[in-house]
N, C-alpha and C positions, 0 to 999 in steps of 0.2 A: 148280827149283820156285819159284814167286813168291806170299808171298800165301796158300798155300795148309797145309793142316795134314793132318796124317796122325798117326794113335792109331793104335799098335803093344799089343797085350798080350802082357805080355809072364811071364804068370802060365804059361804051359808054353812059354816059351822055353828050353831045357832046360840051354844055356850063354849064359846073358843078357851074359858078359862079350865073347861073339865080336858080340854084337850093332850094327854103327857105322851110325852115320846120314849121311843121303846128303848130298855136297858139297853146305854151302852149310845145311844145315840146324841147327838149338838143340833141343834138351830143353828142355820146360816143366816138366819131370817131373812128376811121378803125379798122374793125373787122375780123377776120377770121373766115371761114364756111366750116367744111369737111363733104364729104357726100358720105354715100354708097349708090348705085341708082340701082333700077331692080326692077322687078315684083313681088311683094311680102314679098320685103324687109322691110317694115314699119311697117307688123303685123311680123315678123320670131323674137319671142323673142330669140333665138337661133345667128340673127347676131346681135343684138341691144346688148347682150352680150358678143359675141366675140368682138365686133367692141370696148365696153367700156373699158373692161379685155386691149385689146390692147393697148389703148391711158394710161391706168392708168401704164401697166407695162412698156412702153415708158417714162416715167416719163412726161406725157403732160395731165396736165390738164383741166379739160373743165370748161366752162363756163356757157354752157345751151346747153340744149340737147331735140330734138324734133322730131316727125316722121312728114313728107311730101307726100303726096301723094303715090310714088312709091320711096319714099327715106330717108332716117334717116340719120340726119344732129346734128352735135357737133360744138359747138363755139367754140374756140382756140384763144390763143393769137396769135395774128398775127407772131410774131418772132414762135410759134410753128406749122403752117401750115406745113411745107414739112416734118419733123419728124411725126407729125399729119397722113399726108398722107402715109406715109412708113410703120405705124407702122397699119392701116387700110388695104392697100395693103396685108400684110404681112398673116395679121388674118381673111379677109375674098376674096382672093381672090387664095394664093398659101398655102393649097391644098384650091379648094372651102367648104366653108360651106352647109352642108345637109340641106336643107331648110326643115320645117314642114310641 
């Protein structure tokens, strides 16, 4: 693999020590992942913007930022996960965002 990154959870890996990573690959070790999740949310440039606006006026910054299926996800330092999530909560959930 070149270039490329792959997040393992590894919160029910039930024997995390048999766990080894593929030739050629580092641990960045523990990472954070927030994500706003719903139908439609990964093309709505509308929360992919509210959701950024949030975390940047939070004073939390991201890391790498990506759309998923039915969900747009921001890396976080891990100390900033629950502020992370608050400041998400806050901008796309109370009032809800007008979806496109």
């Amino acid at each position: 693999m070149s270039g490329g990154v792959v997040y393992v959870d590894l919160r029910n890996w039930h024997d995390r020590a048999s766990f080894v990573l593929p030739s050629g690959a580092a641990s960045e070790g523990r990472v954070a992942v927030v994500a706003a999740v719903g139908a439609g949310v990964s093309v709505d440039l509308s929360a992919l913007s509210a959701g950024s606006a949030a975390l940047h006026e939070a004073g939390v910054p991201t890391e790498a930022l990506w759309a998923d299926g039915a969900a747009l996800c921001w890396r976080v330092a891990p100390a900033q996960m629950n502020p992370a999530q608050r400041a998400l909560h806050r901008a796309l959930l109370s009032p809800p965002v007008k979806m496109a």
